[in-house]
N, C-alpha and C positions, 0 to 999 in steps of 0.2 A: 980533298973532298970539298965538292960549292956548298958554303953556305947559304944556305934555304928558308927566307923570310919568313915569319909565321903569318897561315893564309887562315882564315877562318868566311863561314856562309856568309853569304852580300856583298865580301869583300871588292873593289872595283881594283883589277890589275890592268898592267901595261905590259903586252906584251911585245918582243922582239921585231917581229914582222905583221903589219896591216892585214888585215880581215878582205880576204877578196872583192867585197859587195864595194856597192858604187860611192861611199863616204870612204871608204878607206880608213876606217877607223882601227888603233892599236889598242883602243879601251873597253876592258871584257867585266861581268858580273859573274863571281862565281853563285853558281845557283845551286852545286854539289858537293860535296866533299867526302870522299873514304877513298878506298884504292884509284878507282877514278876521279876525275873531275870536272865536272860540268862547268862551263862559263858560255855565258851569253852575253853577243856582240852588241853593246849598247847602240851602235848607229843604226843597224839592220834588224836587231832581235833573233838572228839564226841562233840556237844552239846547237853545240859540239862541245863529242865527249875528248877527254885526254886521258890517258893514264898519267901516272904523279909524276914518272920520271920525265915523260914528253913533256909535260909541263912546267915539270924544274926547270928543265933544259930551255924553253922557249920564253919564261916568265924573265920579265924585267923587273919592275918593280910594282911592291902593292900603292897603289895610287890612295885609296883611301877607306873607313870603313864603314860599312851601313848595318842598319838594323834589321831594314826591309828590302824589299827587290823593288828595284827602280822602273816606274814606269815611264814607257817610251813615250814620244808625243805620234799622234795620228797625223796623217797629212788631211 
């Protein structure tokens, strides 16, 4: 069985494969946490949901921890 970092709310992960939008970014905010999992794409802001196990399976690693949800810059 993979052992499974521990994820907690705001946390910033890395995951496997890049965020389709135009930065390509690999680095998510989780905004969720219970059976599902929400994390939003720091470059682009999109949110998408996961279930835990998709996201076991796709998560790399936790990048780092927050307390707050990170705001984006405007252009």
């Amino acid at each position: 069985m993979v052992e499974v970092p521990p994820i907690a709310l705001y946390d910033v992960v890395m995951m496997k494969k890049e965020h389709p939008c135009e930065k390509r970014s690999r680095l998510f905010q989780i905004v969720r946490v219970g059976a599902d999992i929400k994390i939003r794409c720091l470059a682009c802001g999109r949110v998408m949901m996961l279930s835990r196990d998709n996201f076991n399976s796709k998560l790399k690693k936790v990048v780092s921890h927050h307390e707050n949800i990170i705001e984006l810059g405007t252009k």
